[in-house]
PAGULUM-802696 format. One line per 5 residues: number of its first residue (from 1); their letters; for each residue x, z, y of C-alpha. Coordinates in Angstrom, 3 decimals. Layout:
<rs>
NUM = a = X:Z:Y ~ ...
</rs>
This chain:
<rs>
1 = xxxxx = 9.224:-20.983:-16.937 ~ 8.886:-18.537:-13.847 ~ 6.106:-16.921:-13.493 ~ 6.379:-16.882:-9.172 ~ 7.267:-19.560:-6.692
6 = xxxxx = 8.952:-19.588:-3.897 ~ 6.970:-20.129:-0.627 ~ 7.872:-21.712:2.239 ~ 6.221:-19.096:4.690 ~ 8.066:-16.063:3.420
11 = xxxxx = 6.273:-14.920:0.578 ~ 5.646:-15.666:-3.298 ~ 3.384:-16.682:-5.350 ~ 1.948:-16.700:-9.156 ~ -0.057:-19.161:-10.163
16 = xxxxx = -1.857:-18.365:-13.086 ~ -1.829:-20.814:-15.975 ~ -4.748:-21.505:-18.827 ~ -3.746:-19.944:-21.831 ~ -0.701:-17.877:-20.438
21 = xxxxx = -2.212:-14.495:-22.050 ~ -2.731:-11.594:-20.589 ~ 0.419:-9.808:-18.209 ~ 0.080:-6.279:-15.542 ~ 2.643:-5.864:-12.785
26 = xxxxx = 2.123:-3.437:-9.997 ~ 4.205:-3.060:-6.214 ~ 4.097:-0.040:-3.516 ~ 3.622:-1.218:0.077 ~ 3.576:1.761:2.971
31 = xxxxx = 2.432:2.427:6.571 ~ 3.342:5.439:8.258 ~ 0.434:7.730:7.124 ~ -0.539:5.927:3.219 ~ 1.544:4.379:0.308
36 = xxxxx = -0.280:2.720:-1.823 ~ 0.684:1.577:-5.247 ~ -1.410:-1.862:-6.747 ~ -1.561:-2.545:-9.733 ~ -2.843:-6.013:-10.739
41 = xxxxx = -3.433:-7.096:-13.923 ~ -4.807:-10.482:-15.849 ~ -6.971:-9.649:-19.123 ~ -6.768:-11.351:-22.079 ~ -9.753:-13.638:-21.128
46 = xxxxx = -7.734:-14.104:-17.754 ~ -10.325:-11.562:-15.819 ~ -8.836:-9.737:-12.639 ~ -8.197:-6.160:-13.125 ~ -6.868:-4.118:-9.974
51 = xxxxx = -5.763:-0.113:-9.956 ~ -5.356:1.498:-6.736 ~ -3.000:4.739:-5.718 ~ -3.101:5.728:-2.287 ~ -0.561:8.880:-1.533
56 = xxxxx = -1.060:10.720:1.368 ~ 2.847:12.351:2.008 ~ 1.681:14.485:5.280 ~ -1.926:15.921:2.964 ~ 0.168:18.225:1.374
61 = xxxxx = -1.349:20.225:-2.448 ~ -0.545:23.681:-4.061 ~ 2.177:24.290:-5.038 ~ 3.656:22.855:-1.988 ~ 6.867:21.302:-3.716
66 = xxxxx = 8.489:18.284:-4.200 ~ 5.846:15.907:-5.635 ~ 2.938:18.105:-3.877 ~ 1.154:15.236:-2.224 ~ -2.298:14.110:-2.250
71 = xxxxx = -3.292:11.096:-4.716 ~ -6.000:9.505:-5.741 ~ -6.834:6.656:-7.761 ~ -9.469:4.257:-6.254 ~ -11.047:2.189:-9.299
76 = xxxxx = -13.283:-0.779:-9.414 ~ -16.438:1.510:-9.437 ~ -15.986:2.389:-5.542 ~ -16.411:-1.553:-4.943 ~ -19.465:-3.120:-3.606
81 = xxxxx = -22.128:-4.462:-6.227 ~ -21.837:-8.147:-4.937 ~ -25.012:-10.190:-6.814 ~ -25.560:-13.901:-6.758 ~ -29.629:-15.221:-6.510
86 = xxxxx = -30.157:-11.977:-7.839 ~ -27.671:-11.722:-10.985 ~ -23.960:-9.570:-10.859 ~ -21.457:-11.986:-9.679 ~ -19.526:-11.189:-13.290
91 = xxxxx = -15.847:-10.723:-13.768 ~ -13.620:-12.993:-11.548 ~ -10.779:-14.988:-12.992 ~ -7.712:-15.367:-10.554 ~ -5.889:-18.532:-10.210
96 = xxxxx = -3.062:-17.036:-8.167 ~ -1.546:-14.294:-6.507 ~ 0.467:-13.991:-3.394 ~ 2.830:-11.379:-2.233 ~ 3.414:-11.531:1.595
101 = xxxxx = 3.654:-8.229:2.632 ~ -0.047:-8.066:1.644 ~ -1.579:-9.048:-2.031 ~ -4.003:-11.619:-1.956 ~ -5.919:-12.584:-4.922
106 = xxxxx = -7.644:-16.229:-4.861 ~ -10.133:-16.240:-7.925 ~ -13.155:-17.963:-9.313 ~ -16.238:-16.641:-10.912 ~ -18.760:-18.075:-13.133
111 = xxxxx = -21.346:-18.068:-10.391 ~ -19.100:-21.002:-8.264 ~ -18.562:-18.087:-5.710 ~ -14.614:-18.052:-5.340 ~ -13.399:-14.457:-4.166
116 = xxxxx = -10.075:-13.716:-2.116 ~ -9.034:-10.340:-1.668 ~ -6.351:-9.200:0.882 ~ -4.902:-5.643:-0.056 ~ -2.128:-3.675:2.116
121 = xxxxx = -1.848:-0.317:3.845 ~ -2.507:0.455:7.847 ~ 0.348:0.300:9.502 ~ -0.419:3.852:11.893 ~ -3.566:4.965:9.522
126 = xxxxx = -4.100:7.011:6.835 ~ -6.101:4.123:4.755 ~ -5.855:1.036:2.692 ~ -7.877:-2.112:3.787 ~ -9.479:-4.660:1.342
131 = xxxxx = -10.371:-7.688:3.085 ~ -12.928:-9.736:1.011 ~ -14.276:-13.599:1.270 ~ -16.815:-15.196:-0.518 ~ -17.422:-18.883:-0.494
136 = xxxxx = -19.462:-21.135:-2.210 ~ -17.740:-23.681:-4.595 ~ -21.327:-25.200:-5.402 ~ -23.753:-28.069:-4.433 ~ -26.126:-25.679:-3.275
141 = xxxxx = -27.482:-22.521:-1.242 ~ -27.659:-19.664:-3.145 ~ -28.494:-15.922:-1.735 ~ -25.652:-13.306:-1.944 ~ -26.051:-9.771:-1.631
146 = xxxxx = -22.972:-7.594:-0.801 ~ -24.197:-3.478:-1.817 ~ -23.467:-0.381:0.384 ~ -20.552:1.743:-0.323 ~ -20.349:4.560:1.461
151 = xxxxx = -18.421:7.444:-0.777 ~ -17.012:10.540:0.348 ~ -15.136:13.621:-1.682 ~ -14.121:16.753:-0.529 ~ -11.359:18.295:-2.373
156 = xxxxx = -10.634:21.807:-3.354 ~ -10.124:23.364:-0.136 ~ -7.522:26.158:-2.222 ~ -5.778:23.428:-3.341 ~ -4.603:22.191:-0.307
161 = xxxxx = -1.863:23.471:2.281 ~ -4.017:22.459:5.075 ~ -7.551:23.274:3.270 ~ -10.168:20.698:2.421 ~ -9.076:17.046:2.873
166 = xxxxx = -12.164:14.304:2.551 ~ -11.094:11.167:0.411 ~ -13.474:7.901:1.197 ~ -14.339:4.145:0.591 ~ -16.459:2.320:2.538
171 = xxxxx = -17.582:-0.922:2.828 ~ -17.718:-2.709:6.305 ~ -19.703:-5.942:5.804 ~ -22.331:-5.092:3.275 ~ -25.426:-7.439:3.825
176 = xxxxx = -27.541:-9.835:2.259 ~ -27.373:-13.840:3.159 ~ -27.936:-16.968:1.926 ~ -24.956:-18.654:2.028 ~ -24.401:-22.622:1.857
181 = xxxxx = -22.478:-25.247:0.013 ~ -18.971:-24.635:1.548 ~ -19.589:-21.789:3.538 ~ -18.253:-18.113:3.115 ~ -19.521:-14.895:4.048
186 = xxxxx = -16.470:-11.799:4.285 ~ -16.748:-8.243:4.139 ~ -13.553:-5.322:3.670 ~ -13.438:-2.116:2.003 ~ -11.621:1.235:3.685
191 = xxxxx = -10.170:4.071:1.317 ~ -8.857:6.877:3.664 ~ -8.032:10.520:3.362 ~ -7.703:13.080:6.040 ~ -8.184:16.463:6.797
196 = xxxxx = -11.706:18.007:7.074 ~ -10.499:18.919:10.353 ~ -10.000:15.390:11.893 ~ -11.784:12.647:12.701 ~ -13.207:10.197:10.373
201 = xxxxx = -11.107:7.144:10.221 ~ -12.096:4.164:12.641 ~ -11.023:1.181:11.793 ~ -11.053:-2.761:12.338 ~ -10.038:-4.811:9.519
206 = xxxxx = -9.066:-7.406:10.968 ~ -7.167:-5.966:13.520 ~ -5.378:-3.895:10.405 ~ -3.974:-6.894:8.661 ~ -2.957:-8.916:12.115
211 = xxxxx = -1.197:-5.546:13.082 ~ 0.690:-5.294:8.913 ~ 1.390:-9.478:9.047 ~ 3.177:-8.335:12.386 ~ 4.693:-5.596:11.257
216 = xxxxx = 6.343:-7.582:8.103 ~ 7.483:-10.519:10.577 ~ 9.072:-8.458:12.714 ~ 11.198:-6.872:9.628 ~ 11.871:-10.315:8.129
221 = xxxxx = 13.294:-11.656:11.587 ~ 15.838:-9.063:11.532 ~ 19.441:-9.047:9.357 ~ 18.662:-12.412:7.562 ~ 20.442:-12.908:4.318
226 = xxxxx = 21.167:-16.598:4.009 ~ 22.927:-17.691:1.116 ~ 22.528:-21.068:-1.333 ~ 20.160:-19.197:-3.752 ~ 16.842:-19.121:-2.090
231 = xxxxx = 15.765:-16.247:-4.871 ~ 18.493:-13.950:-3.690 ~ 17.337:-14.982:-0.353 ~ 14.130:-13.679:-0.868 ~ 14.883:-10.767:-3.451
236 = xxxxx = 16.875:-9.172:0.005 ~ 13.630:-9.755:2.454 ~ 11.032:-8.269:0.027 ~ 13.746:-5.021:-0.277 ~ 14.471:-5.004:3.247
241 = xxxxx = 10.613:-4.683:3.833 ~ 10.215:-1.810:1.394 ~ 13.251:0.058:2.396 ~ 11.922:0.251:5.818 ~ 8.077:0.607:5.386
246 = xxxxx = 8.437:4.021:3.463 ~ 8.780:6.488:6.096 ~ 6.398:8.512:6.997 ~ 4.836:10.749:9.932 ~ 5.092:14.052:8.678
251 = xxxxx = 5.619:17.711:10.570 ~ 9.416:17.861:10.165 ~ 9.379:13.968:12.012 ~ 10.173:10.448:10.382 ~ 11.203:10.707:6.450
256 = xxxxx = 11.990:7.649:4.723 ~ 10.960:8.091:0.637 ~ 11.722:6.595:-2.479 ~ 7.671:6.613:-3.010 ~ 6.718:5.595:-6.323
261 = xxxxx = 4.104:8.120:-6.484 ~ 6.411:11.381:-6.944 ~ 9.020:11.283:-3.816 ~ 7.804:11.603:-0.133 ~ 7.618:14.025:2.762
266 = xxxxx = 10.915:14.867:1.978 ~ 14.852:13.894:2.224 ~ 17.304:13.742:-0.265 ~ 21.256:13.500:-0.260 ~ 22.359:10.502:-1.496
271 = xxxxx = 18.636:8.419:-0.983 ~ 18.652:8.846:2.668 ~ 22.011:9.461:3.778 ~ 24.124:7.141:1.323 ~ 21.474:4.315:0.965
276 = xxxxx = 19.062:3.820:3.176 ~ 20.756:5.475:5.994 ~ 23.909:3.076:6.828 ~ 21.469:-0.300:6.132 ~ 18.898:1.213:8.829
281 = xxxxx = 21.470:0.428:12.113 ~ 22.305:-3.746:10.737 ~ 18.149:-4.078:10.721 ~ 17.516:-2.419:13.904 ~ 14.338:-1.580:13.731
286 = xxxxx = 13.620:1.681:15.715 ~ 11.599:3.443:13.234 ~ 13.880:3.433:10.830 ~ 17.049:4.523:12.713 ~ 14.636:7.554:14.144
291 = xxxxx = 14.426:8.361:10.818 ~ 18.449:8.228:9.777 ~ 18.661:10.515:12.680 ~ 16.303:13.200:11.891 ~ 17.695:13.216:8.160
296 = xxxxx = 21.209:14.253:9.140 ~ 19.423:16.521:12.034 ~ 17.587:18.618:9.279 ~ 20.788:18.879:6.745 ~ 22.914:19.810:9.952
301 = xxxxx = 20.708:22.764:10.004 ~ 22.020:24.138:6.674 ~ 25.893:23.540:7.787 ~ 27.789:27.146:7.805 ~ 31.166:28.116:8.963
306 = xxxxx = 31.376:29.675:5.349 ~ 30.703:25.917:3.604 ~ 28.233:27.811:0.958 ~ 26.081:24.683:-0.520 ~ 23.843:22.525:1.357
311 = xxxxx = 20.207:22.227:0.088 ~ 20.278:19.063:-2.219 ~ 16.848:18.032:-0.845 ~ 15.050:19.498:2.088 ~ 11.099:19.142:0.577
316 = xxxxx = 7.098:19.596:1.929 ~ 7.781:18.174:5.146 ~ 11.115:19.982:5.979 ~ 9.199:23.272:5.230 ~ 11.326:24.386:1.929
321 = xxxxx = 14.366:23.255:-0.190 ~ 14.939:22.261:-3.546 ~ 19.042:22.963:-4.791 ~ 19.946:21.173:-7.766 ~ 22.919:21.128:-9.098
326 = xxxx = 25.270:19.225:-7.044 ~ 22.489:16.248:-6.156 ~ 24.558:15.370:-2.837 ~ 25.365:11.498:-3.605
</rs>
C-alpha cells in the first residue's frame, strides 16, 4: 500500500494508519535567504517528532570554503510550553501529513486539543515560520496557556566571515485563553539568523505563508507536465519547485544550489550549467534565468586565450575556487 495520496489541489498527503509502526522521512524547501531541511518522524507509539536545519548560504563560517555556511539545528526545546487547565498538553499523535510546498502536520493529543502545524521558509527572509492552531475537539471549555519563547544566540564572532551572527526563535502568539468547544486559538514560531549588524527580523506570519503558497503556484502554473500517470505528473511539479527555490541572494548575485545541507553560495560545472541551467528558460521564471546568467558570467571570468583549466566550482559567494580534478560535467 502507498504510504501518500495524491491530492487534488497540488500536493500530497500521508495519512497515518493505527498500527503502521514507526517511519522518518525528511525534505529541503528554500527562500532566497534560508534552506531549511525537516525532518518528520512518527515514533513507535505514533508520537510526532520534528528536526529542524535552517542554512544560512550568504552567513558565511571559518574556513570560508565550500560547505562554510551557517547551520543550526532548531529542536523541540525552543517550542512554546503549551498547557491544558493547567497540565502539559503531552506528546501529539499525527493523523496526516501534507506536502504542498509547506508541511502541515494535523495531529491529536490526549487532552482533545488537535494541533496543526504549517512549516516552510520566507520567501525574501532569512527565517523559517511555524504556524500553529489549536482547537478544541471536546464538549467543553478548557483554559490553554501558550509560554513565551523568546531565545537568542550569538555565535563566535571569530568564527564568522562577517563576525557575530545572532540565531533566534520566537514565538508570536503566546497568551493564555480559555478556549471553547470548537473553537481554536493560533500562534507561529520565527527561527532567523542574521548578522549582529542588521536588523532584527520583522515578520508577519501570515503574510509569510500567503507570500510561499504564491510563490509555489506561480512555479506549478508554469511548464506543466501532463502525461496519463498522475504520479509522474506530480513527481515533475514537486522537482520543478525545488530546482527553482534553491537559489540564493548572496554577494557574487543569484546561485542556484544543490542544498542538502553541504552545497550553497556557490556554482558548480555540471549542477548549474548542464542541469539546472537549460530547464531554467522552458519554466520562465525570472529568478531562475537571472541566476543561469550570472553562473556562466562568473566562469566567463576564468576563460583565457591560453585555455589553462577553468575553476571546477567557483565557492563562498564567488569569493574563491575549488579545482578538482576535471569536475566540469
Amino acid at each position: 500500500m502507498m504510504r501518500w495520496q495524491i491530492e487534488s489541489d497540488g500536493g500530497i498527503t500521508w495519512v497515518v494508519r493505527a498500527g503502521e509502526g514507526p517511519h522518518d522521512d525528511h525534505i529541503e524547501m528554500s527562500g532566497r535567504r534560508v534552506s531549511l531541511i525537516l525532518g518528520y518522524a512518527t515514533k513507535e507509539n505514533g508520537a510526532l517528532v520534528l528536526h529542524r536545519i535552517l542554512v544560512w548560504p550568504a552567513l558565511r563560517t571559518i574556513p570560508n570554503n565550500t560547505h562554510g555556511s551557517l547551520a543550526h539545528d532548531f529542536g523541540h526545546e525552543f517550542f512554546p510550553e503549551i498547557t491544558v487547565d493547567g497540565s502539559p498538553i503531552g506528546d501529539e499523535f499525527p493523523y496526516s501529513f501534507t506536502l504542498r510546498g509547506m508541511l502541515t502536520v494535523e495531529s491529536r493529543t490526549a487532552s482533545g486539543i488537535e494541533v496543526s502545524r504549517t512549516i516552510f521558509p520566507s520567501v525574501t527572509k532569512p527565517a523559517v515560520i511555524e504556524n500553529c492552531t489549536l482547537r478544541n475537539t471536546t464538549s467543553k471549555a478548557v483554559n490553554v496557556v501558550i509560554g513565551r519563547v523568546n531565545v537568542t544566540h550569538a555565535t563566535d564572532p571569530d568564527k564568522g566571515v562577517y563576525g557575530e551572527y545572532i540565531l533566534a526563535a520566537r514565538a508570536i502568539g503566546s497568551r493564555t485563553c480559555r478556549l471553547e468547544p470548537g473553537r481554536s486559538v493560533e500562534f507561529a514560531m520565527v527561527f532567523s539568523g542574521r548578522k549582529a549588524s542588521d536588523p532584527e527580523v520583522d515578520l508577519d506570519p501570515k503574510a509569510e505563508q500567503q507570500a510561499r503558497r504564491d510563490y509555489v503556484e506561480s512555479l506549478w502554473s508554469k511548464l506543466v507536465f501532463e502525461c496519463p500517470d498522475p504520479v509522474l505528473e506530480r513527481e515533475f511539479a514537486f522537482a520543478k519547485l525545488r530546482a527553482a527555490e534553491s537559489i540564493f541572494e548572496t554577494r557574487g548575485g543569484l546561485m542556484h544550489a544543490p542544498g542538502g545541507g553541504a552545497y550553497y553560495a556557490a556554482i558548480w560545472a555540471n549542477d548549474q550549467a548542464e542541469y539546472a541551467n537549460p530547464f531554467f528558460p522552458f519554466l520562465g521564471d525570472p529568478t531562475a534565468n537571472e541566476s543561469a546568467v550570472n553562473s556562466f558570467r562568473l566562469f566567463a571570468r576564468y576563460i583565457n586565450p591560453d585555455y589553462e583549466p577553468i575553476p571546477s566550482s567557483i565557492i563562498a559567494e564567488a569569493t574563491d575556487t575549488w579545482r578538482g580534478a576535471g569536475d566540469r560535467g
